[in-house]
C-alpha positions in Angstrom: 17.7 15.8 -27.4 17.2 15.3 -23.5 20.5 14.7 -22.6 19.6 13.7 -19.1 18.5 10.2 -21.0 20.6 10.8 -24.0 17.3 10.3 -26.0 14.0 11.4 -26.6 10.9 10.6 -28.3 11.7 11.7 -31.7 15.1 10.0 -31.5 13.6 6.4 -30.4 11.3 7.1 -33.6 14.3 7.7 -36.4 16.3 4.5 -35.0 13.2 2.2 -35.1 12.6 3.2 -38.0 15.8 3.0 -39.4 16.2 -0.5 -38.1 12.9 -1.5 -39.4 13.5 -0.5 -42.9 17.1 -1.2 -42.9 18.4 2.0 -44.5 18.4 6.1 -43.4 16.6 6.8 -47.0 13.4 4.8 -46.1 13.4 6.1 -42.9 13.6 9.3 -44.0 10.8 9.1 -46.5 8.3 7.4 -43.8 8.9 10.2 -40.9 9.2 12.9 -43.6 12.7 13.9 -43.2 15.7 14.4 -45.3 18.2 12.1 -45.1 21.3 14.3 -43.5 18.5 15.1 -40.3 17.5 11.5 -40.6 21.7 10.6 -40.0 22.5 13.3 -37.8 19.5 12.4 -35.3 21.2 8.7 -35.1 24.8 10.8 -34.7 23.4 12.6 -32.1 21.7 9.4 -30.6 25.2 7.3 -30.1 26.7 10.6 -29.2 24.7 10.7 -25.8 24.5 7.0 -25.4 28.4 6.7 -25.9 27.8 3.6 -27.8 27.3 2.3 -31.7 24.4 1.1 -32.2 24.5 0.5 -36.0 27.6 -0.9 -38.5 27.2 1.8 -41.3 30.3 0.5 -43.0 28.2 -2.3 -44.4 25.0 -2.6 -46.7 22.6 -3.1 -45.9 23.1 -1.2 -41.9 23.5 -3.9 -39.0 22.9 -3.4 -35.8 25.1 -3.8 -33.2 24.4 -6.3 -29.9 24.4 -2.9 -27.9 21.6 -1.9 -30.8 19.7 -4.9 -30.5 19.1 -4.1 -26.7 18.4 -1.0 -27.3 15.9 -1.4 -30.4 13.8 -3.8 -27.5 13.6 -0.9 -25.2 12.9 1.9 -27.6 9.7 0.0 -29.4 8.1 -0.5 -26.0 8.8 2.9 -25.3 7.5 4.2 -28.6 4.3 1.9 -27.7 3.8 3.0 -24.3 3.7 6.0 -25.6 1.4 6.1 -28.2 -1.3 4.5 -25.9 -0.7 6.9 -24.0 -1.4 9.2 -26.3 -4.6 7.8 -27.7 -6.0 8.0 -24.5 -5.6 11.4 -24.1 -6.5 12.3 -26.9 -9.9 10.0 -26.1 -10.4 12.1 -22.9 -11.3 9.1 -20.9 -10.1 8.6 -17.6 -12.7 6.8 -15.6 -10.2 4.3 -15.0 -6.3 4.5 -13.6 -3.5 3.0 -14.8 -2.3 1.2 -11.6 -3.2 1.8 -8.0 -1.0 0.7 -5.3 -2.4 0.3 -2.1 -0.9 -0.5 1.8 -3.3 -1.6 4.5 -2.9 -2.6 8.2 -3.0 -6.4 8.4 -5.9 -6.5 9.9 -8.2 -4.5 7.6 -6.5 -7.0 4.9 -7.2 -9.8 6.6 -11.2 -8.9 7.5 -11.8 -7.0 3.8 -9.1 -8.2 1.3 -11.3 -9.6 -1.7 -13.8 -7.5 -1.7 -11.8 -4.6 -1.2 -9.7 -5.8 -4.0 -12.5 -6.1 -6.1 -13.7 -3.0 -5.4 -10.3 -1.8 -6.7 -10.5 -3.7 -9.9 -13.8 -2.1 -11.1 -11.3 1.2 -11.4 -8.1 0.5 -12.1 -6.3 -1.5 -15.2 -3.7 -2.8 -12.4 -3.4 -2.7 -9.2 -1.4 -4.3 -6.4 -1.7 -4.7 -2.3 0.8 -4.6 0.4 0.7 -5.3 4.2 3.3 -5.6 6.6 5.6 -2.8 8.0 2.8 -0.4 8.9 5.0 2.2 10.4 6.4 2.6 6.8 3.2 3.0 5.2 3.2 6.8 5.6 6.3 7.1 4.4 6.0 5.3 1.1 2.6 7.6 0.2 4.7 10.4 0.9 7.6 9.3 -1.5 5.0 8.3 -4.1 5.8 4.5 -3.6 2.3 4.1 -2.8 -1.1 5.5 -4.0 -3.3 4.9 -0.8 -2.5 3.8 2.7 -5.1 2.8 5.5 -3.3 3.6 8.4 -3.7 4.1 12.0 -1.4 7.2 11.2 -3.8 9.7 9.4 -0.5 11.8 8.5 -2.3 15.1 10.1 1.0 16.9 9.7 0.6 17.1 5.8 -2.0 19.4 4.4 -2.1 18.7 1.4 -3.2 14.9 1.6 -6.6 13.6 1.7 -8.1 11.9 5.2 -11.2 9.2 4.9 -12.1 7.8 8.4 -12.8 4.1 8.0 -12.9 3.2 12.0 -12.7 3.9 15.1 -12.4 1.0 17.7 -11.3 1.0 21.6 -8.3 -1.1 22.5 -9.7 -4.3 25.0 -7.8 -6.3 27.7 -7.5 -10.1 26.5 -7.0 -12.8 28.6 -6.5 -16.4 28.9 -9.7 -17.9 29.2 -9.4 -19.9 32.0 -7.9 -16.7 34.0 -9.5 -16.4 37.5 -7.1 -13.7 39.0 -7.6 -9.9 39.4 -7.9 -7.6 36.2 -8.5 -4.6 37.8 -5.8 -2.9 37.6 -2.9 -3.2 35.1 0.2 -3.7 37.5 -1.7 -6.3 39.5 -2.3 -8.4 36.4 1.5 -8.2 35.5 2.3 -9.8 38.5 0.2 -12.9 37.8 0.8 -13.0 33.8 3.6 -12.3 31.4 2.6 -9.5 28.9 2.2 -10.3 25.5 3.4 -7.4 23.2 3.6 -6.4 19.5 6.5 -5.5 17.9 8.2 -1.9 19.1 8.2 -0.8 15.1 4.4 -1.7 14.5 2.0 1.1 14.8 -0.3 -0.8 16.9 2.8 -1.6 19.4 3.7 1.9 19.7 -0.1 3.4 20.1 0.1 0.1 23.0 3.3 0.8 24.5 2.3 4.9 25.1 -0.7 4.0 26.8 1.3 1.5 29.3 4.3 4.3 29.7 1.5 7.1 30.7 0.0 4.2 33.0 3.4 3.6 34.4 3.1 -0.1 33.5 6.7 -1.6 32.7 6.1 -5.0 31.8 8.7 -6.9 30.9 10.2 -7.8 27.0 9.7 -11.8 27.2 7.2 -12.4 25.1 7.4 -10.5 21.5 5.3 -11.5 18.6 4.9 -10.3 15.1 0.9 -10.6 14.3 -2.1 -10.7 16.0 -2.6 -13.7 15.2 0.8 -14.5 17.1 0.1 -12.6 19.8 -3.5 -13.5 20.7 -2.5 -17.5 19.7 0.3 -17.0 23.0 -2.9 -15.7 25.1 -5.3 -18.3 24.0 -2.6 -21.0 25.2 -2.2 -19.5 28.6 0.8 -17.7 28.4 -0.1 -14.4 29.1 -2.5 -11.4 28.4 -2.4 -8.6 26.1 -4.0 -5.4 24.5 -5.7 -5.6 21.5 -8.6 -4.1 19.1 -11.3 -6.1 17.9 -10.9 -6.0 14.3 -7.2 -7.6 15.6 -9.5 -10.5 17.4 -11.7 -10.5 14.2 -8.8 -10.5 11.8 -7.1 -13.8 14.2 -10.1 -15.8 14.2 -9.3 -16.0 17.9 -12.7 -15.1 19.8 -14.5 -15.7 23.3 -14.7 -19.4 23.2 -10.8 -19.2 23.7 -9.8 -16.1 25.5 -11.7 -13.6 27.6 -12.2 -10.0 26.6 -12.6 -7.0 29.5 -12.1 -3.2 29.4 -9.1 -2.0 30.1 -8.7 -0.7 33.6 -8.9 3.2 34.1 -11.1 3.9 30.8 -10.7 3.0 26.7 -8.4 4.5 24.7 -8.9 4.0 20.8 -7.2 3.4 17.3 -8.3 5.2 14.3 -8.2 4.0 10.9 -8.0 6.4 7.8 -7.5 5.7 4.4 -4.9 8.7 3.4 -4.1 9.3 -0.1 -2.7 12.3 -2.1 -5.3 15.3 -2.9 -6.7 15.3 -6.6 -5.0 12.3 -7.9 -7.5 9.5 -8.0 -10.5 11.4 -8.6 -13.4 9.3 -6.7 -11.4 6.4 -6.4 -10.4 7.1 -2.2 -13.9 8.0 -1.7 -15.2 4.9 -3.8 -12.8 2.7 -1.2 -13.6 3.9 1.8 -17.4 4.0 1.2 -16.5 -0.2 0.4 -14.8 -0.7 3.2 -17.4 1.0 5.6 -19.9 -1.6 4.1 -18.1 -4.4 4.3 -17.4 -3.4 8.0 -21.1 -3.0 8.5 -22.1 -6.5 7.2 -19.2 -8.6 8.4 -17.7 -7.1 11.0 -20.1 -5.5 13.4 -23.4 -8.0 13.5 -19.9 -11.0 15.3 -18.4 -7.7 17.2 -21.9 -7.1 19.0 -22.6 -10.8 19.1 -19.1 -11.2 21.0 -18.2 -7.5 22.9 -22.0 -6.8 23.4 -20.7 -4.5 26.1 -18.6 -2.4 24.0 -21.6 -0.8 22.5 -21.2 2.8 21.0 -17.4 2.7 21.4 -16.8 0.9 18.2 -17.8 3.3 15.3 -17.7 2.8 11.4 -17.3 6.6 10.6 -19.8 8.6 8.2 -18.1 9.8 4.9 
């Protein structure tokens, strides 16, 4: 008996049976056991659960409410775990179990379906989060999560896997109506509020570094939780920002409503990565990031070089 449950395998087996058959001599006879084992297991069973699960004072045995919950639980159990064990004993695992994934917004935003379908072809379920981007890493590393793609590759961990996905340069967006000088960072503060992403997003922090080593201070007026948030507050005239432009693609906010420049004193980039622990999903990862590159390739890039022309080389869909 695992007494850290107060049950095991073999236990959940007798009392289903027993239940099912109404009596400890059937049972006995259909799991090949004697009748005392068949009685003691069930001992043992209420023992560790510190409950009664049967009335053996009657004829035939009735089970108790507290038995009743528990005869649910334990035939799922038992069920789960004889598919579980017909598959391995199969020897077929070309396709998971279920794959959790977390992706930056914006990736979700430009590649959700087919990245999601790319997924279903591998897994039997699956599931997709966004949001909270600078707890991504953490939930891979307490197993919460399968895969992340992250702007934090998690380089301080070994023993994960790294797949580049992208690397784009951060742009200078501004209203589109903006006639003043851009030239240099502090003078544009002085003629527009900035436009900021939240402190805890990764995409805010990578920002916010880049402005402390350029000794830029702007102001905490204007705060927004998306891109689409943020690049909506430059479009109306409110201000200008920093951005990428898979954050402009993701939006849906391009040229026609804002104006897009280098930023002052020379780009600086994000990196996307899809991370995921080493071993466990066989091709999967790879599979992923090779869909993701191509969905980039076809969707993304041909409205980037339409729109940032002068970007050029500096946005890369990385090689596997």
């Amino acid at each position: 008996m695992h007494h850290s449950f107060g049950f095991d395998l073999r236990a959940l087996e007798v009392f289903v049976h027993i239940v099912d058959s109404g009596n400890m001599t059937a049972a006995a006879e259909r799991l090949g056991m004697t009748q005392s084992s068949i009685s003691q297991s069930l001992s043992n069973l209420e023992k560790n659960l510190n409950t009664r699960l049967l009335d053996r004072s009657v004829r035939p045995l009735e089970i108790t409410r507290a038995g009743r919950f528990f005869y649910d639980r334990a035939s799922q159990l038992l069920q789960e775990a004889k598919a579980t064990s017909k598959a391995m004993q199969k020897g077929r695992f070309d396709k998971l179990r279920h794959v959790r994934i977390a992706l930056v917004d914006s990736l979700a935003t430009a590649v959700g379906k087919p990245l999601a379908d790319a997924v279903k072809r591998h897994t039997e379920q699956w599931s997709m989060t966004t949001g909270l981007s600078h707890m991504h890493g953490e939930a891979l590393l307490s197993r919460h999560v399968d895969i992340i793609i992250s702007d934090d590759a998690l380089m301080d961990y070994p023993e994960l896997s790294r797949y580049r996905i992208l690397r784009e340069p951060f742009v200078l967006v501004l209203p589109r109506e903006f006639g003043g000088d851009s030239r240099q960072l502090g003078t544009l503060l002085r003629q527009l509020d900035f436009v900021r992403y939240p402190a805890h997003s990764l995409i805010g922090q990578r920002i916010e570094r880049h402005l402390r080593y350029r000794r830029v201070e702007p102001p905490h007026r204007l705060v927004m939780d998306n891109s689409y948030a943020v690049l909506s507050m430059v479009a109306a005239g409110l201000g200008w920002t920093i951005t990428t432009p898979l954050c402009l693609f993701q939006s849906g906010i391009w040229l026609p409503q804002v104006r897009c420049a280098s930023i002052p004193g020379g780009h600086f980039y994000r990196n996307l990565t899809l991370v995921t622990r080493r071993d466990e999903l066989h091709e999967l990862p790879r599979v992923i990031a090779s869909d993701i590159r191509q969905i980039l390739l076809q969707e993304f890039m041909p409205v980037m070089n339409e729109q940032l022309p002068w970007l050029g080389d500096n946005v890369e869909i990385c090689d596997l």
